[in-house]
Each structure stands twice: as structure tokens, then as C-alpha cells.
C-alpha positions in Angstrom: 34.1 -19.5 -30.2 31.7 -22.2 -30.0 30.1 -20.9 -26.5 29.8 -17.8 -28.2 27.9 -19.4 -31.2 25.7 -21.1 -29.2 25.2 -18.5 -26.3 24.2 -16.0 -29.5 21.6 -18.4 -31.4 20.2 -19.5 -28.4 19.6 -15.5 -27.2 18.3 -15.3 -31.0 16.1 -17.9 -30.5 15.2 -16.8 -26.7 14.1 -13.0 -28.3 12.1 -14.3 -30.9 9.8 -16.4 -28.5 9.7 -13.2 -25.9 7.0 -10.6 -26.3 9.3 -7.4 -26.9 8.0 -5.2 -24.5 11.1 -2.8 -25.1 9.5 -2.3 -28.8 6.1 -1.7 -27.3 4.5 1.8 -28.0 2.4 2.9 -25.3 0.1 5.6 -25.9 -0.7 8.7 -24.0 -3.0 11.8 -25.4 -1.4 14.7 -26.0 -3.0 16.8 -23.8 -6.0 16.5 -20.8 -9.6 16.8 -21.4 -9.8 19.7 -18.9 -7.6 23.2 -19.6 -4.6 23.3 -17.6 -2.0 25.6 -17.1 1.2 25.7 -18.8 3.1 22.3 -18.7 6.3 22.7 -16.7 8.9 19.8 -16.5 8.7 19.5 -13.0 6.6 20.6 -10.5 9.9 20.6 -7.9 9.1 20.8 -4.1 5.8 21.8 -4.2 5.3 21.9 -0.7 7.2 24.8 -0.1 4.7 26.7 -1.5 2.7 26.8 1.8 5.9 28.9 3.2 5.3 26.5 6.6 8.1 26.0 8.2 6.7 23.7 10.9 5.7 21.2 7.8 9.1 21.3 6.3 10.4 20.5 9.8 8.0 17.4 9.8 8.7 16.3 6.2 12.5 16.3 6.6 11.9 14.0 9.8 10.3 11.9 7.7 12.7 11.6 5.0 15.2 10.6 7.5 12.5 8.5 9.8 9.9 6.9 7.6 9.9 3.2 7.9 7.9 2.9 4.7 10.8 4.4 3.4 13.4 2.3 5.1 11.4 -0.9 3.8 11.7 0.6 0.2 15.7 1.1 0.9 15.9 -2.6 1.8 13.9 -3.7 -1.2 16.2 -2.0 -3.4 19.1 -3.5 -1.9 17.9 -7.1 -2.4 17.0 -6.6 -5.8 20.5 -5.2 -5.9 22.2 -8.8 -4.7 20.0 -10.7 -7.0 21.5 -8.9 -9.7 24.9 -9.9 -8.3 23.6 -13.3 -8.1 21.9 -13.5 -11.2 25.7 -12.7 -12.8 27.8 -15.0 -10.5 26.2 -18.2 -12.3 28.6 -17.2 -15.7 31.3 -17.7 -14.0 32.6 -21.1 -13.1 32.1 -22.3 -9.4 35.3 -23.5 -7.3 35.3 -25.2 -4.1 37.9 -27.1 -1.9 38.1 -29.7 0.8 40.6 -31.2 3.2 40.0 -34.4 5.2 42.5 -35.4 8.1 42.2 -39.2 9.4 43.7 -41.6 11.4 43.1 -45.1 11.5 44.7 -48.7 13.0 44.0 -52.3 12.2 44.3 -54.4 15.4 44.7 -58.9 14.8 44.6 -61.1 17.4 45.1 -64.4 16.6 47.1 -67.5 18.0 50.4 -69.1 16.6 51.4 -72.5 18.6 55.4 -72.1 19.6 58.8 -74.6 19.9 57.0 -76.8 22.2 53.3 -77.0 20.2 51.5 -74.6 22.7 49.7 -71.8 20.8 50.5 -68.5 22.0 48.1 -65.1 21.9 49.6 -62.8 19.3 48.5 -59.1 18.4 49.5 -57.1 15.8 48.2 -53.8 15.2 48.6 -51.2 11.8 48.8 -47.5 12.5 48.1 -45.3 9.1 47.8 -41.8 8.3 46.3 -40.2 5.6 45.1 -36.9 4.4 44.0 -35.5 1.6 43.5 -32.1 -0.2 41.3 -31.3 -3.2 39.2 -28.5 -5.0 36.6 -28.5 -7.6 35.8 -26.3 -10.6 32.9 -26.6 -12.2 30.9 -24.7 -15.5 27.8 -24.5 -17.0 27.3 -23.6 -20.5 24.4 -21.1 -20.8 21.8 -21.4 -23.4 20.0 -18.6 -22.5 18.1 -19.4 -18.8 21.5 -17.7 -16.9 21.3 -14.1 -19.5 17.5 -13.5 -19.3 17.9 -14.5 -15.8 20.6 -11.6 -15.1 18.6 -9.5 -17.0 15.3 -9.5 -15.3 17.3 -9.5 -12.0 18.4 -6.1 -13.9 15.0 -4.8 -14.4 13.5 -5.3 -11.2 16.1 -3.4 -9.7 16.2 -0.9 -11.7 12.3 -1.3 -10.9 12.5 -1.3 -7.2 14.7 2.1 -7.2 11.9 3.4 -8.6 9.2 2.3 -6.2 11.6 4.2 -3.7 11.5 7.2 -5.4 7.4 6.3 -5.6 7.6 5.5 -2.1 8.9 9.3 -1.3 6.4 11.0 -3.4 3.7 9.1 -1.6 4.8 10.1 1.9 4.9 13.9 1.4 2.0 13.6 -0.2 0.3 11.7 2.7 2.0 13.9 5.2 1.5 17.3 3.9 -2.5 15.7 4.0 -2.5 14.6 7.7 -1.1 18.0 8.2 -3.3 20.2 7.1 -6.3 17.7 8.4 -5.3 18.1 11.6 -5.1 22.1 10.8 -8.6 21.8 9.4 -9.5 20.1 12.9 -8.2 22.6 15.1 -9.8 25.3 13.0 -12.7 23.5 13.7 -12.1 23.4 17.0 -11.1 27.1 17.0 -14.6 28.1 15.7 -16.4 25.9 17.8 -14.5 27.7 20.7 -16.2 31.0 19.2 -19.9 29.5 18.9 -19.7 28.1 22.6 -18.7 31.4 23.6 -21.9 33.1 22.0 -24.1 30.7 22.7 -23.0 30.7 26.5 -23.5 34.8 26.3 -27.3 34.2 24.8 -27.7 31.6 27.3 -27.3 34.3 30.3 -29.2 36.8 28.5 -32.0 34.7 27.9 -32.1 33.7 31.1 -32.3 37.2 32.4 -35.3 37.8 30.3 -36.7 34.5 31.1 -36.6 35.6 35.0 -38.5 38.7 34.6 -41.1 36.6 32.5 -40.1 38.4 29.0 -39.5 35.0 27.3 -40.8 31.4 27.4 -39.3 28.6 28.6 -39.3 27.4 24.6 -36.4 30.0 24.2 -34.2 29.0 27.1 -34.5 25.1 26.3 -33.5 26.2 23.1 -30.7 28.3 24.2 -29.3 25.2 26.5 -29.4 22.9 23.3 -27.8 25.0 20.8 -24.7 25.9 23.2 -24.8 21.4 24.3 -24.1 21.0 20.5 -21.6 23.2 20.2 -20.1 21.6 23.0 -20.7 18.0 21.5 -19.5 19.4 18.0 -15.9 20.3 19.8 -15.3 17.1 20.8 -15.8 16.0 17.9 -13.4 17.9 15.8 -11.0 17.3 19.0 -11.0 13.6 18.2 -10.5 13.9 14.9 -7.4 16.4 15.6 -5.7 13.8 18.1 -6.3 10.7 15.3 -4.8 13.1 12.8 -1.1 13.8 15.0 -1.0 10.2 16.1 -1.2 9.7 12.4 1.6 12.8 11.5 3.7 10.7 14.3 3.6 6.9 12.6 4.2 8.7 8.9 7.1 10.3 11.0 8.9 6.9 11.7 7.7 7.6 15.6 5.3 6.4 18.2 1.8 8.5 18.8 2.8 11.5 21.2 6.4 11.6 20.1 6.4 14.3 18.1 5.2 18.3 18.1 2.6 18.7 15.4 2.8 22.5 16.2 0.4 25.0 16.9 -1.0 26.0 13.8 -4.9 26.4 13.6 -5.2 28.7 10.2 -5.5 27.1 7.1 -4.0 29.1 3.7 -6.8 30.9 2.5 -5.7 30.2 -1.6 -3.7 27.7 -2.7 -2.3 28.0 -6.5 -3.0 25.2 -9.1 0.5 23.2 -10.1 1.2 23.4 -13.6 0.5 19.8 -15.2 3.1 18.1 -17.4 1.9 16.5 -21.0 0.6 13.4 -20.5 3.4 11.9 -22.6 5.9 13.3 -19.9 4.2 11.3 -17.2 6.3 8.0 -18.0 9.6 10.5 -16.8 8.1 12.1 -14.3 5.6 9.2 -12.2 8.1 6.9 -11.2 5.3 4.7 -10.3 4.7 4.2 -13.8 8.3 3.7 -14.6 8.5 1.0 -12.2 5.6 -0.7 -13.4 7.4 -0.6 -16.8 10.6 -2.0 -15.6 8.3 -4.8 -13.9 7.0 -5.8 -17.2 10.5 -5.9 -18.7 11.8 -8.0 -16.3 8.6 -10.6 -17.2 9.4 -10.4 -20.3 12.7 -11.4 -19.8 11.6 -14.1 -17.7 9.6 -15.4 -20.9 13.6 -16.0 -22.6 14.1 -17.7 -19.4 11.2 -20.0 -19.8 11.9 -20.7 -23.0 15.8 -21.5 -22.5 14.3 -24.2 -20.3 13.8 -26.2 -24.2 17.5 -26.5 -24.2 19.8 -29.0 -22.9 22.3 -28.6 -19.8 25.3 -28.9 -20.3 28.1 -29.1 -17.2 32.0 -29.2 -16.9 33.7 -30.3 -13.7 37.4 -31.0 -12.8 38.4 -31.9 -9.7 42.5 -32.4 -8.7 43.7 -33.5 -6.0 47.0 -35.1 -3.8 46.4 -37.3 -1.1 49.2 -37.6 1.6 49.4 -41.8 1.9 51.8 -44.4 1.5 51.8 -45.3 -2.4 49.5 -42.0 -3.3 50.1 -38.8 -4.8 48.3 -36.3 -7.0 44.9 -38.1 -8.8 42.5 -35.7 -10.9 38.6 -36.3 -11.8 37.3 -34.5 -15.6 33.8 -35.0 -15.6 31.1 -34.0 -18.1 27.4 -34.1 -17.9 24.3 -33.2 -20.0 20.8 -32.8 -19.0 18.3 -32.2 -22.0 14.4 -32.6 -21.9 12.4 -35.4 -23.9 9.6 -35.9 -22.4 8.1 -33.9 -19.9 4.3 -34.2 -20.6 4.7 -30.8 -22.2 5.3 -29.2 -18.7 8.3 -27.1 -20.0 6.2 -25.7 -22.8 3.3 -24.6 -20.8 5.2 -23.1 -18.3 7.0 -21.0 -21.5 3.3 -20.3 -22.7 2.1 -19.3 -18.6 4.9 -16.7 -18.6 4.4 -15.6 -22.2 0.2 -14.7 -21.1 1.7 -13.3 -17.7 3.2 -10.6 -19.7 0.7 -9.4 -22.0 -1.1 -9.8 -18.7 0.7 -7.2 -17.2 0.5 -5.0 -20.2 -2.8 -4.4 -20.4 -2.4 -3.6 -16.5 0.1 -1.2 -17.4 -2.1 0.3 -20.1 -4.9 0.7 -17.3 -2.0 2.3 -15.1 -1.5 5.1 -17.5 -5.6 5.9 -18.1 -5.4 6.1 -13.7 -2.6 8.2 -14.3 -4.3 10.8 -16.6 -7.7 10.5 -15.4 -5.9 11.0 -11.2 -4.6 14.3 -12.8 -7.8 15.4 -14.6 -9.9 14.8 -11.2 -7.5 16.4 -9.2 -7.6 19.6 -11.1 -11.4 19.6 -11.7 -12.4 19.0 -8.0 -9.6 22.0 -7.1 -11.5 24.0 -9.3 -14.6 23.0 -7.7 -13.5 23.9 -4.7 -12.2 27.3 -6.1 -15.8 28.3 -6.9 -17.4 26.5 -4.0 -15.0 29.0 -1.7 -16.5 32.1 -3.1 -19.7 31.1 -2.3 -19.3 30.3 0.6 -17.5 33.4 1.4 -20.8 35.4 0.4 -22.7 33.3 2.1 -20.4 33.6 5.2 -20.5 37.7 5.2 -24.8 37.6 4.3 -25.2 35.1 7.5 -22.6 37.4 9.5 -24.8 40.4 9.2 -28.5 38.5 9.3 -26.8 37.5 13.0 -26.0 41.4 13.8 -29.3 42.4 12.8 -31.0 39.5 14.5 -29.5 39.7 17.8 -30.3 44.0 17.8 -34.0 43.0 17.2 -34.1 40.5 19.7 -32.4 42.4 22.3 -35.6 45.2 21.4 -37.9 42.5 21.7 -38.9 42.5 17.8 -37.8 38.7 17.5 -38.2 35.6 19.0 -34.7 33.9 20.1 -35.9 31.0 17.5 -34.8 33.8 14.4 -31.4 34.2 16.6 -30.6 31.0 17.0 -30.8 30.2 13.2 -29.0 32.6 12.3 -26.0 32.2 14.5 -26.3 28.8 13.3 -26.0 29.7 10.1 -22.8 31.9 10.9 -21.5 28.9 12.0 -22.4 26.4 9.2 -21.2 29.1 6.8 -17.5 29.4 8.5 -16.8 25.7 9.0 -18.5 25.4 5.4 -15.0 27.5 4.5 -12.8 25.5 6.7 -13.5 22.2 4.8 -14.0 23.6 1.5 -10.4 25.3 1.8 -9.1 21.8 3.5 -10.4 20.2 0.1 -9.1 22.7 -2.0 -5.6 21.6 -0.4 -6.2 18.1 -0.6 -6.9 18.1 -4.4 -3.7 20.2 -5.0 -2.0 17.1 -2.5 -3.4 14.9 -5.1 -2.7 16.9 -8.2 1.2 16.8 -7.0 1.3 13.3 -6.2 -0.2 12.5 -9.7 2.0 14.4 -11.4 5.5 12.5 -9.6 8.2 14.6 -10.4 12.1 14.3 -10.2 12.9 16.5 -6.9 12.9 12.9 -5.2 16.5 11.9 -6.6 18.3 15.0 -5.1 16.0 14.0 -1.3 17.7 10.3 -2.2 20.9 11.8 -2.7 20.8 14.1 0.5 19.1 11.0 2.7 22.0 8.8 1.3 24.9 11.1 2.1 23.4 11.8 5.8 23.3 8.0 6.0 27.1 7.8 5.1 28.2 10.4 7.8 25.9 8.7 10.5 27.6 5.4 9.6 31.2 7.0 9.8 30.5 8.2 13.1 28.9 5.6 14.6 32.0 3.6 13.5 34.7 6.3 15.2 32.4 6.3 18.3 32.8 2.2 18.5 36.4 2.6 17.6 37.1 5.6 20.6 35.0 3.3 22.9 36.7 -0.2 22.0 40.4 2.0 22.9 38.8 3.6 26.0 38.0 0.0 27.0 41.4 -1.9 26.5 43.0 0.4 28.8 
């Protein structure tokens, strides 16, 4: 009854000194500066919505590869034996020993005999002892050992989250590399296309060139429009392999290891992701919620500090038997307390350091959730952006396309100078690999619009990832076990 009285005031005491982040309101507007379309609660696998089956084959290596993943696991599983920890220290602490000895007293010494001539005598002692014995000892808590559990608590709870974070972020990043290395090859593709025009205008202006119909102007400037096209493909080669080395590491594997596949057409549209309300974004970025749980937990260290005002007070017994001549059972009760009274004030600033720490961390965590809208709000204005810029650029693609046509048929009739067809095949070309980026941006912004808005398809990946852990396990075990019995016969 009197732990209980003084566990309770203490914990009273404790909550009053700690910020209460638990009763802080955080604020969120109620909608986005920008229209969006009609909040959903989740956006769910939004990958899927590219209907590529090659990138769902990459993304489910990665769930079950990733080492940034794996590192995630193993954070959440030490935060999961501090919490164990942190509630082992209520209970009391038992320990035993056993000692074993041996020991023998040898004397020498003289005594004279019946005739007065002293004699060498030794005597010697043999003894054996041993001893058994076990110690239990208690701690009364005044707070430290509860807040102590309970931020232990938190930041688990914190670091599930940044595994669930740690998921959302790798599809995102993968489904990126993806279509980067798609936009490269497309690159490539159209490069392929301009080398083999320019290499066909090469020849003809050659031919003309030999029967003296053109300059030497033109076929210099034939040679160095189909050497940058050349130089341009290398280019976008580079930038493919960088990309699939990158698809490889995100994939838990070496560079080379994997098949990236073949793919060299990007989507042409891409639909916008419905955003959730702002105020749902605490639910639905687990990010955010671990953040949140973060700040708990330092808020809960703050009762910690503050318990550190109190006084210690320990319990110990100790019994015991000792196997000796003349000994038996003996027993030790012991009781010690530790309180502070003077300390230069040391206790009391470190209360005060982890007090700031947390208000600290909430303004961070205020900051966190402006990033958090204003990631959405850019993400959906620069897919709009690229919306528009796309059908632009797909006028300006079918104009350039027919100024080449028309170009080309005058030069051929000798009405224009190969300058007029060079421009405008360049222009072609500009034009197309205008698209290709613009529709690789338009992906990436919907890549960022997904990974702002979280979402809650990660806990049934967790649960499949976890379940496909289990059976690997099982087997490996019956494999060990078949191979240990194959191996004692």
C-alpha cells in the first residue's frame, strides 16, 4: 500500500513537471491551397496502376531483399528488447553463487624428547568447506523506472513506424529508378532513330556533294549533326546503366544481378492520386506518426529526469548455508538509500535540458507537418505542369514532324539548303525527347505525390514479408534437422 502511495504521487508529481505532449493539438488546414480531387482514405498500391508487371516483379524482390528494409526490421526489434528491459527493472533481481574450497595448515616445529634431544614434528590440518547462497534484491521506484518503460514504449512503437516509412520510401524510390532508366532507353531509342536519319542525309549529301550540287558547308554539317547524335547516345546509355545498377542495390543485390527488363516506352498519361485531407495525414504518413511517438517518448524522458529529484531506495536479502565444521544456514537483510543534496544543481539542469529538448522537437514536428502539406501541394502542381507542358509539346512534336517532311522534299528538289534540313530534323528530335522527359516528370511527381501521401497498404506487405519470413525459417530448420540425421548415420 505504501509502494503504491508513493509510486502514484511520485508519477503525479513526474506529470506535472512533463510537457504533455499527449494533450498537444497540432494543427493541420482543412484542405490544400491547390484543388485536388476527391479525398480517398487510402491511396492503396498505387503502383499497380502502371499495369507493369516487370515492376511488380522488381518491387516484390525488394520487399523480400532490401537491406534498408532489413536494417528497419532490426531497429524495431531492439527497441522491442528495450521495452522488455525497461520492464524487467520492477521486478526484484535474484542471483546465486556457490564456492567450493579446500585448504590445509601445515606446522613444523620442534619438541625435545625422554632424553632432552628436540625432535622435528609436523602437523598438518585438512578442511573443507563450501558454501551456497543467492541474493534478492528491490528497488522502490519513484518514477525514473515507469517513465523509463514508457518511453522504451514509445520509441518502439516509433521504430515500427519508421519501417512502415522505410517501405513507402523504397517503392517510391524504386518505381523512380524504374521508369528513369525507361526514360533513358527511350532516349536511347530515339537517338537510335536520329542516327539513322542523319546517316541516310549523310549519303545523300554526299552524292550531291560529288557531282558538285552542294558545298562542302553542307557535308561538314551533315558529319556533325549525325557525331552528336552519336555522342547524345552515349550519353543516355550511361545514364541507363547508372540507373539498373541503382534498380540492383534498391533490390538488396549487387550491380548486374538483376534483369531490369526490356522496356523502352514510357505510359503516355498517368492519372493524379486522389489526396487525403490534410488532417488525415497523421494516419496515413507513418513518417509523421513516428515523429510523434519520438516526441512522446522525450517527453516521457522529461518524468525520468525529474524522478532523478528523488531518493533511491534498495532492499537486499541474501541467505545462505555453508557446509563447515560449526556452520549452517547465516542470512544478510540489508537496506540502502541514496537521495541527492547537493549536486551543484546538475540534476535540475539536466530535468530543464530534457524539458527544452522537447518543446525542441515540437516545433520540429510542427515544421514536419507544413513539409508534409506543402510535399503534397508541389507534387500535384508540378504534375499538373507537366500535364500542360505534354500537350505542347505534342503540338510542337507533330508541327516539327511535318516542317522535316516538307523540308527534306524541297531539298531533295534543290529549293533548300541542307542548313533548313538539318534544323528541322533537329527540331523533330528536340521535340520528341522534349516528351520523353516531360512524361518521365509527369511520373516522377505522381512518385512523389504517393510517397507524400503514406498510406496504410504497407501493414498487409509487413504482414505478407513477415509470414514468408516464418516459413523460410521453418524450413531452413527441417533442412538442418534432415541434414544433422543424414549425418549421424
Amino acid at each position: 500500500m505504501t509502494r503504491t502511495l508513493l509510486l502514484t504521487l511520485s508519477l503525479l508529481l513526474g506529470a506535472g513537471c512533463r510537457v504533455g505532449v499527449e494533450n498537444h493539438k497540432f494543427e493541420l488546414p482543412k484542405r490544400y491551397r491547390i484543388p485536388t480531387g476527391q479525398a480517398a482514405k487510402d491511396v492503396g498500391r498505387w503502383w499497380t496502376m502502371f499495369g507493369d508487371g516487370n515492376l511488380e516483379r522488381l518491387i516484390q524482390l525488394a520487399f523480400s531483399e532490401s537491406l534498408s528494409v532489413e536494417q528497419a526490421r532490426q531497429r524495431v526489434e531492439q527497441a522491442r528488447q528495450g521495452v522488455i528491459a525497461g520492464r524487467a527493472v520492477w521486478f526484484p533481481s535474484v542471483s546465486g553463487s556457490a564456492t567450493v574450497g579446500r585448504s590445509k595448515n601445515i606446522l613444523r616445529f620442534s619438541l625435545p624428547n625422554a632424553a632432552g634431544v628436540r625432535v622435528p614434528t609436523t602437523i598438518s590440518n585438512t578442511n573443507n568447506n563450501a558454501s551456497l547462497s543467492a541474493t534478492a534484491s528491490w528497488e522502490l521506484d519513484f518514477g525514473a523506472m515507469y517513465y523509463g518503460y514508457k518511453a522504451a514504449k514509445h520509441s518502439h512503437a516509433a521504430a515500427y513506424e519508421q519501417l512502415r516509412a522505410a517501405y513507402i520510401s523504397l517503392v517510391a524510390e524504386l518505381v523512380d529508378t524504374y521508369y528513369r532508366t525507361v526514360a533513358a532507353r527511350a532516349q536511347m531509342k530515339l537517338r537510335d532513330q536520329a542516327i539513322k536519319n542523319r546517316q541516310a542525309q549523310l549519303e545523300l549529301v554526299e552524292r550531291r556533294y560529288r557531282v558538285g550540287v552542294v558545298t562542302a558547308f553542307d557535308l561538314y554539317q551533315a558529319k556533325q549533326s549525325l557525331a552528336t547524335a552519336k555522342a547524345e547516345r552515349e550519353q543516355y546509355f550511361a545514364a541507363a546503366k547508372v540507373n539498373e545498377n541503382a534498380l540492383a542495390v534498391l533490390c538488396g543485390r549487387f550491380p548486374g544481378q538483376i534483369d531490369p527488363g526490356a522496356i523502352d516506352v514510357l505510359p503516355k498519361t498517368v492519372r493524379e492520386l486522389p489526396a487525403v485531407a490534410p488532417q488525415k495525414l497523421l494516419y496515413t504518413r507513418p513518417d509523421l506518426r513516428a515523429a510523434h511517438r519520438q516526441l512522446l517518448a522525450a517527453d516521457m524522458q522529461v518524468g525520468q529526469a525529474f524522478a532523478a529529484h528523488f531518493p533511491k531506495l534498495s532492499l537486499s536479502f541474501t541467505p545462505g548455508y555453508q557446509f563447515a565444521p560449526g556452520s549452517g544456514f547465516i542470512y544478510n537483510v540489508a537496506g540502502g538509500l541514496l537521495a541527492p543534496i547537493f549536486n551543484g544543481g546538475r540534476i535540475h539542469a539536466q530535468y530543464k535540458q530534457a524539458r527544452a529538448k522537447v518543446l525542441e522537437q515540437i516545433a520540429a514536428f510542427k515544421s514536419l507537418l507544413r513539409v508534409a502539406v506543402q510535399e503534397i501541394t508541389v507534387a500535384i502542381g508540378q504534375g499538373r505542369a507537366y500535364e500542360r507542358q505534354l500537350r505542347h509539346l505534342e503540338d510542337a512534336a507533330k508541327s516539327a514532324e511535318g516542317a522535316l517532311r516538307l523540308s527534306t522534299d524541297q531539298y531533295s528538289q534543290g529549293l533548300l539548303t541542307y542548313i533548313n534540313v538539318l534544323t528541322a530534323e533537329q527540331a523533330v528530335t528536340t521535340a520528341r525527347s522534349g516528351l520523353i522527359a516531360s512524361r518521365q516528370g509527369l511520373i516522377a511527381a505522381r512518385i512523389s505525390l504517393a510517397r507524400a501521401l503514406g498510406g496504410t497498404w504497407v501493414d498487409g506487405v509487413i504482414d505478407e514479408q513477415e509470414k514468408k519470413r516464418r516459413e523460410k525459417e521453418r524450413k531452413r530448420k527441417r533442412e538442418t534437422k534432415t541434414a544433422t540425421a543424414v549425418a549421424k548415420r
